[in-house]
The first five atom37 places (N, CA, C, CB, O) and aatype in JSON, in Angstrom:
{
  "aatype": [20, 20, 20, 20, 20, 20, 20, 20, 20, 20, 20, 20, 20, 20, 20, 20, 20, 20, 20, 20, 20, 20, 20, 20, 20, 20, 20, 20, 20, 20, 20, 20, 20, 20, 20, 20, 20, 20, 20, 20, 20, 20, 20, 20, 20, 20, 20, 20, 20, 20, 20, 20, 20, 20, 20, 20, 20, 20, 20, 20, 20, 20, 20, 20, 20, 20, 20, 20, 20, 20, 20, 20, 20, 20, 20],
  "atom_mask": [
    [1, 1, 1, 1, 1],
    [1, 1, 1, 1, 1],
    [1, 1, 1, 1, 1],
    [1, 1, 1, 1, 1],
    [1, 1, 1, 1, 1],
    [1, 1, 1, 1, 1],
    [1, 1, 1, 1, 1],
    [1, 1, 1, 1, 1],
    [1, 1, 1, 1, 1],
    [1, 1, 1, 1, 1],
    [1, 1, 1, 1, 1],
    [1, 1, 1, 1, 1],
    [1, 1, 1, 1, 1],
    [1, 1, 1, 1, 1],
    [1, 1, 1, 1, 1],
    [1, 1, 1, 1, 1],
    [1, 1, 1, 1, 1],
    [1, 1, 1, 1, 1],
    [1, 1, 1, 1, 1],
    [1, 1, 1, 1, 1],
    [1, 1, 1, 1, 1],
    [1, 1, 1, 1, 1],
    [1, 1, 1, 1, 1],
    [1, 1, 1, 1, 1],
    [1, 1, 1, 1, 1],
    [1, 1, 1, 1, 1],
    [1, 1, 1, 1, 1],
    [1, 1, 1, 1, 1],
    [1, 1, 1, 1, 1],
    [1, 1, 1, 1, 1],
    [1, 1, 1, 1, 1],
    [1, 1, 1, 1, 1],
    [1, 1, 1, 1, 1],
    [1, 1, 1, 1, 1],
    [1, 1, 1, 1, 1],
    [1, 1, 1, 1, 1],
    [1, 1, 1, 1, 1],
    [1, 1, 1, 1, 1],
    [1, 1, 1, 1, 1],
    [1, 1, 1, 1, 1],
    [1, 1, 1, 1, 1],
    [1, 1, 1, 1, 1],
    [1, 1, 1, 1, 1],
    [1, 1, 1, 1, 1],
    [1, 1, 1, 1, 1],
    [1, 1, 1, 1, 1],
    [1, 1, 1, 1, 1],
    [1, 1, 1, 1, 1],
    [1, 1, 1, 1, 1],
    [1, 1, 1, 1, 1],
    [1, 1, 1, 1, 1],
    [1, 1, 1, 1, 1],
    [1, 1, 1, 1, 1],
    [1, 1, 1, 1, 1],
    [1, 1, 1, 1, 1],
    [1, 1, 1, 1, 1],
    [1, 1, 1, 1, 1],
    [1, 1, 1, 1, 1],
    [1, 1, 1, 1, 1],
    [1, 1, 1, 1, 1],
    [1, 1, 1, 1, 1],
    [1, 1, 1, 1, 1],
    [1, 1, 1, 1, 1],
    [1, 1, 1, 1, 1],
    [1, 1, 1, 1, 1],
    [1, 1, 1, 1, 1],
    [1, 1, 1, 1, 1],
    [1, 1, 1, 1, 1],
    [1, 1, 1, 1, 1],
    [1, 1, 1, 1, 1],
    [1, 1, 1, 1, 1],
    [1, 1, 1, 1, 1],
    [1, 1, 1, 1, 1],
    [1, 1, 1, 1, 1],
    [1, 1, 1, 1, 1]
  ],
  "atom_positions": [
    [[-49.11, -96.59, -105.55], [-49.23, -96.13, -106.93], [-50.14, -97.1, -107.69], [-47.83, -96.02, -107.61], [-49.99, -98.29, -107.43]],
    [[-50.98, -96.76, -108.51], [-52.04, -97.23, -109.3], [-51.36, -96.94, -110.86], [-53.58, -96.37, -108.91], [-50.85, -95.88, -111.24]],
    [[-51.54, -98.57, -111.86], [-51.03, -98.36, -113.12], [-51.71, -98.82, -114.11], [-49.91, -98.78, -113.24], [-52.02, -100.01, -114.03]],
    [[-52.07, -98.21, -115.09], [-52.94, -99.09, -115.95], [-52.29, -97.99, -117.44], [-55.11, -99.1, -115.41], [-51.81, -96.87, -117.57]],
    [[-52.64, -99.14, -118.31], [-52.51, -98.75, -119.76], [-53.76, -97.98, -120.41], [-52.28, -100.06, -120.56], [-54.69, -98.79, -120.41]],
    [[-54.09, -97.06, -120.83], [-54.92, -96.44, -121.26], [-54.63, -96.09, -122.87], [-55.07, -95.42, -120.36], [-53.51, -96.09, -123.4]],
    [[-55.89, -95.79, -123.5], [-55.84, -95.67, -125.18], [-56.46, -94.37, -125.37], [-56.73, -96.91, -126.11], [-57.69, -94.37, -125.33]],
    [[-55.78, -93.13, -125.58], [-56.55, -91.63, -125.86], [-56.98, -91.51, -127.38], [-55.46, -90.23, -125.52], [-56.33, -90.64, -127.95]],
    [[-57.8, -92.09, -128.1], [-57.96, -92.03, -129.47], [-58.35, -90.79, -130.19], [-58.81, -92.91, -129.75], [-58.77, -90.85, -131.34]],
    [[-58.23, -89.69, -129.57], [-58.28, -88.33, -130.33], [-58.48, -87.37, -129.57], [-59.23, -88.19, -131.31], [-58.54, -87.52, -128.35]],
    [[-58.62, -86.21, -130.18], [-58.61, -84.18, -129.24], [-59.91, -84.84, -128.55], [-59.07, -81.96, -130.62], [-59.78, -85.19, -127.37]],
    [[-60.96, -85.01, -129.09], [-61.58, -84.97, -127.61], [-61.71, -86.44, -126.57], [-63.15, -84.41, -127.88], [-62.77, -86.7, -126.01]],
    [[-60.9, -87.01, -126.48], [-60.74, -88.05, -125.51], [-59.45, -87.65, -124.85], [-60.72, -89.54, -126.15], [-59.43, -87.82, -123.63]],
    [[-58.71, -87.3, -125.22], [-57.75, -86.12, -124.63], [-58.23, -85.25, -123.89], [-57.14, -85.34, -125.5], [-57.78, -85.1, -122.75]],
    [[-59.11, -84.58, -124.3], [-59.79, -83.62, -123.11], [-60.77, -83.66, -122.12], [-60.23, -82.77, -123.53], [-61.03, -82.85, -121.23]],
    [[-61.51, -85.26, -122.56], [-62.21, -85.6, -121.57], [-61.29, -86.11, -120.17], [-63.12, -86.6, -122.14], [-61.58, -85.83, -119.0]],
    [[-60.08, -86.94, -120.64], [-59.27, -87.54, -119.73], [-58.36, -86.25, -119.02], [-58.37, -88.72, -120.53], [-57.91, -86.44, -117.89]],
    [[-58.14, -85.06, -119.65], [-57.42, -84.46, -118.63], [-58.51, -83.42, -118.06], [-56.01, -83.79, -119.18], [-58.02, -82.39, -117.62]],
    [[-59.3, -83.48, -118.02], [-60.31, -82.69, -117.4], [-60.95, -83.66, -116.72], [-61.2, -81.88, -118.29], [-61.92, -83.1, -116.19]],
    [[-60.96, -84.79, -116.44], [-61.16, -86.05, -115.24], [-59.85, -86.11, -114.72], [-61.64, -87.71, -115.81], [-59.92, -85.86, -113.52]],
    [[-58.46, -86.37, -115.15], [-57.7, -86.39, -113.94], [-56.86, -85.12, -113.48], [-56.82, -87.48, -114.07], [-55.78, -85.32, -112.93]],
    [[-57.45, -83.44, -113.72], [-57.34, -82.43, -113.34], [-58.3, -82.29, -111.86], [-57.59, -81.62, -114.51], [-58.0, -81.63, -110.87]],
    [[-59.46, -83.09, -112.04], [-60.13, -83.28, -110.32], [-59.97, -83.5, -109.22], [-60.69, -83.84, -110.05], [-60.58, -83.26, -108.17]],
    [[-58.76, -84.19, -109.59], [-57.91, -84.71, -108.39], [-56.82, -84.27, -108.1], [-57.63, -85.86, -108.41], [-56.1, -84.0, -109.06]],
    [[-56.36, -84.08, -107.0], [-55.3, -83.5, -106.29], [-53.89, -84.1, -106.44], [-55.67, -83.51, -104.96], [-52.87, -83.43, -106.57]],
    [[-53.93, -85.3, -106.4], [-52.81, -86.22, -106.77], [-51.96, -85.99, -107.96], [-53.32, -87.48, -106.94], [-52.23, -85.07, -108.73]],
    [[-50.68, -86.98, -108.21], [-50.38, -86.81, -109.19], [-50.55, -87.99, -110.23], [-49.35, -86.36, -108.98], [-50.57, -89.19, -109.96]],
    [[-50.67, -87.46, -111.37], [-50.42, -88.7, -112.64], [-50.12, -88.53, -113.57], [-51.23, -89.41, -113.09], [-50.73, -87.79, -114.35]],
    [[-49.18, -89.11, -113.82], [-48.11, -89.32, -115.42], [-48.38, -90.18, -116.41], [-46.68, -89.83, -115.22], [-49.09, -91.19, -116.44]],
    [[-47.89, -89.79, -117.0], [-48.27, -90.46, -118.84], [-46.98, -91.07, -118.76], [-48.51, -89.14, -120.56], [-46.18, -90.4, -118.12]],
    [[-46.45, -92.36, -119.33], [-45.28, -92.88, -120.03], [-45.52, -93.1, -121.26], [-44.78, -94.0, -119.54], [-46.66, -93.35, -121.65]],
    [[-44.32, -93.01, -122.2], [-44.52, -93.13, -123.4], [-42.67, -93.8, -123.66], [-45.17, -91.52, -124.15], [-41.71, -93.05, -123.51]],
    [[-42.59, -94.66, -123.88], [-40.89, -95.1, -124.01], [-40.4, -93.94, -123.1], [-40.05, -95.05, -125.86], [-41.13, -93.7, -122.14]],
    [[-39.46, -93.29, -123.22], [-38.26, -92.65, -122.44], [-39.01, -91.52, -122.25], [-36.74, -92.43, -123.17], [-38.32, -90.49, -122.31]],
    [[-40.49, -91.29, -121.98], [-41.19, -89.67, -122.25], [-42.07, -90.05, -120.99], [-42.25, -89.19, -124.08], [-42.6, -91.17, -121.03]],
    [[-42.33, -89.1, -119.66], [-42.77, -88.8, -118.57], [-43.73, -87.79, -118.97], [-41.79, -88.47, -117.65], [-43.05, -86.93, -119.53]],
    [[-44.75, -87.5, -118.97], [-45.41, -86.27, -119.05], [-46.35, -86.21, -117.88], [-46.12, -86.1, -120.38], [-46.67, -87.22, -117.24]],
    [[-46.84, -84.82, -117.58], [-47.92, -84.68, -116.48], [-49.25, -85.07, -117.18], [-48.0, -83.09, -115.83], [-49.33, -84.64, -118.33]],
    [[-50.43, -85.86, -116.69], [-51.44, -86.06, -117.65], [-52.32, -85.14, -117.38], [-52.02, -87.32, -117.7], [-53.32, -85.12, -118.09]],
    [[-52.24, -84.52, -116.72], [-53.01, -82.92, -116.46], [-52.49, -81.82, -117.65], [-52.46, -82.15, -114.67], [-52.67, -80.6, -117.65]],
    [[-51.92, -82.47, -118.44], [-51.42, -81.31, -119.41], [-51.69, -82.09, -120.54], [-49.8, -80.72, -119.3], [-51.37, -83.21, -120.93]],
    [[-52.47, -81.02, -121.01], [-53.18, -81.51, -122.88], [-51.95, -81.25, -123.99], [-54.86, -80.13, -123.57], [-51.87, -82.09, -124.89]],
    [[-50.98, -80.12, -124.01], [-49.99, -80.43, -124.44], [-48.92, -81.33, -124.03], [-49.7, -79.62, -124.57], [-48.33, -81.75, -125.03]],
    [[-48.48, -81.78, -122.99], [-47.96, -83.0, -122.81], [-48.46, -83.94, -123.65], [-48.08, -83.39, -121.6], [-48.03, -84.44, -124.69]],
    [[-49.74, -84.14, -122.84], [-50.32, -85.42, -124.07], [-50.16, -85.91, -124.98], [-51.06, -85.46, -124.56], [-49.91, -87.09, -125.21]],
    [[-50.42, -84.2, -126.32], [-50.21, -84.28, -127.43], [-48.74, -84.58, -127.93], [-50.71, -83.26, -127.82], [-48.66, -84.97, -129.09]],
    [[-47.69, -84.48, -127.28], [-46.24, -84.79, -127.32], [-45.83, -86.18, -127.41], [-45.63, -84.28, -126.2], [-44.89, -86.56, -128.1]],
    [[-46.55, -86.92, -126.68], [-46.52, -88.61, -126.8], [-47.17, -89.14, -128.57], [-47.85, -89.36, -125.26], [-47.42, -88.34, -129.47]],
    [[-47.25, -90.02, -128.63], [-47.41, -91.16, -129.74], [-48.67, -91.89, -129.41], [-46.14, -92.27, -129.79], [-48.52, -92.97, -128.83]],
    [[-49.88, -91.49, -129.68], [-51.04, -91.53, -129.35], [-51.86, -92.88, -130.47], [-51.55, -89.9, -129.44], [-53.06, -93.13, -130.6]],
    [[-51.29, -93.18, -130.79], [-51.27, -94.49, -131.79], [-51.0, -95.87, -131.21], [-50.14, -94.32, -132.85], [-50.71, -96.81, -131.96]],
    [[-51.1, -96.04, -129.88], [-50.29, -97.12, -128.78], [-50.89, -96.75, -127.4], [-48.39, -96.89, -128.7], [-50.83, -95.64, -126.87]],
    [[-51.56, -97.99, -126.87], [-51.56, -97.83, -125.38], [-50.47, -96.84, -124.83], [-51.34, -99.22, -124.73], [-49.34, -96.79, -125.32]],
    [[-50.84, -96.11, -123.86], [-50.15, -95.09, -123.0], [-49.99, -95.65, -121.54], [-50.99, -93.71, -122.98], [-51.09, -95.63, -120.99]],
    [[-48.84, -96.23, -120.59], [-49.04, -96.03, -119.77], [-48.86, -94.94, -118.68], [-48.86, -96.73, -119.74], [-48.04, -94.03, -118.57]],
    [[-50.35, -95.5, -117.59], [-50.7, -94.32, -116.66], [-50.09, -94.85, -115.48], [-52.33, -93.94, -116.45], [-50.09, -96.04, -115.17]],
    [[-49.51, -93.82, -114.76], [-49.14, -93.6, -113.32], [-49.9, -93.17, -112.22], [-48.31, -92.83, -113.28], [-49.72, -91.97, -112.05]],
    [[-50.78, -93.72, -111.29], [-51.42, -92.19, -110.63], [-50.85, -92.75, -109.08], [-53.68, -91.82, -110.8], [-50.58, -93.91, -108.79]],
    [[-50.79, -91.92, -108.47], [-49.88, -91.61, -107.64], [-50.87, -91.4, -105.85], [-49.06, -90.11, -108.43], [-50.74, -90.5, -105.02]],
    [[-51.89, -92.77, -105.8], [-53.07, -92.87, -105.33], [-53.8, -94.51, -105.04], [-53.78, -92.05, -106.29], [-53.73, -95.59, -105.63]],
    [[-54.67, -93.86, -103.51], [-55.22, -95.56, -103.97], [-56.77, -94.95, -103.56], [-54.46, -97.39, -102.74], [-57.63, -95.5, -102.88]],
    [[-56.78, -94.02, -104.02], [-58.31, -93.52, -103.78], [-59.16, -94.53, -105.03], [-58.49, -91.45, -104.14], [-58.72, -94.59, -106.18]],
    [[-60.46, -95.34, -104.58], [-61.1, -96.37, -105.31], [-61.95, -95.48, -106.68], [-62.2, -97.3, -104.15], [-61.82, -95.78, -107.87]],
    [[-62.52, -94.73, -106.31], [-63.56, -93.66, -106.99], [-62.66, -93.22, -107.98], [-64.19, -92.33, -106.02], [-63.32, -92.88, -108.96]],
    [[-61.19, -93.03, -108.21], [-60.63, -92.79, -109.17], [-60.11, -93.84, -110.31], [-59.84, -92.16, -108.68], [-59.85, -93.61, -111.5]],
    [[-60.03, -95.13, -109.52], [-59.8, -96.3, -110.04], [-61.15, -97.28, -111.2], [-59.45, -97.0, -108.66], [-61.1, -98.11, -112.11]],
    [[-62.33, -96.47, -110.41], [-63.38, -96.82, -111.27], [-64.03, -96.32, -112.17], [-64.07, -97.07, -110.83], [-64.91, -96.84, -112.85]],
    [[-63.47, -94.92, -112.22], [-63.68, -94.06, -112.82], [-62.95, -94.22, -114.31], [-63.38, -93.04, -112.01], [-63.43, -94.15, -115.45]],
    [[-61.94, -94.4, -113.97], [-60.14, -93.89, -115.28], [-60.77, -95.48, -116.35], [-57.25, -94.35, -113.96], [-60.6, -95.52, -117.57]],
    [[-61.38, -96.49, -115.62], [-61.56, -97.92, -116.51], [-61.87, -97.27, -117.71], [-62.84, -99.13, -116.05], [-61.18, -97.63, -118.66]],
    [[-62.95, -96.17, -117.99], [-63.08, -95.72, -119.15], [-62.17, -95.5, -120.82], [-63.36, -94.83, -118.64], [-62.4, -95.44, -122.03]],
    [[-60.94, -95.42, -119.77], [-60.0, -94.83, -120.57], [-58.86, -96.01, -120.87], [-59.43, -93.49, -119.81], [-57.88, -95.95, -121.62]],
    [[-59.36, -97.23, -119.94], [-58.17, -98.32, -120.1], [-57.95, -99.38, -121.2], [-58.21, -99.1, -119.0], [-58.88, -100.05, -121.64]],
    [[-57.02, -99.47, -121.51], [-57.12, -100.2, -123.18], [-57.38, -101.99, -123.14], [-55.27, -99.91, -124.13], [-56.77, -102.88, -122.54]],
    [[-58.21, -102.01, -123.78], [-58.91, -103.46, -124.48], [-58.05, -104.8, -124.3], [-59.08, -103.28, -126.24], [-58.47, -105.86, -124.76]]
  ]
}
């Protein structure tokens, strides 16, 4: 499993990120305190507290996805 904190700062960084980890076959989750969501789901997403690093789950050790997601990983 691969984990990193990521920062979605609005609708369209939300949709860039689940339309990058909809490419992949694997799975990956959003945490948010006591909240699991699929990150392939833009309403999930929007259900979390998007005001705060998010951590990511992905469920993978494919590298090309790992260098990819940095985009999205928080500061």
């Amino acid at each position: 499993m691969y984990t990193e904190n990521i920062v979605l700062s609005g609708v369209d960084e939300v949709k860039k990120f689940v339309n990058f980890v909809s490419g992949y076959d694997f799975k990956v989750e959003l945490v948010s305190g006591k909240y699991i969501v699929d990150a392939k789901s833009i309403m999930g997403i929007f259900s979390l507290d998007l005001d705060k690093p998010i951590k990511m789950n992905a469920y993978t050790d494919d590298e090309n996805f790992k260098k990819e997601v940095k985009q999205f990983v928080a500061a």
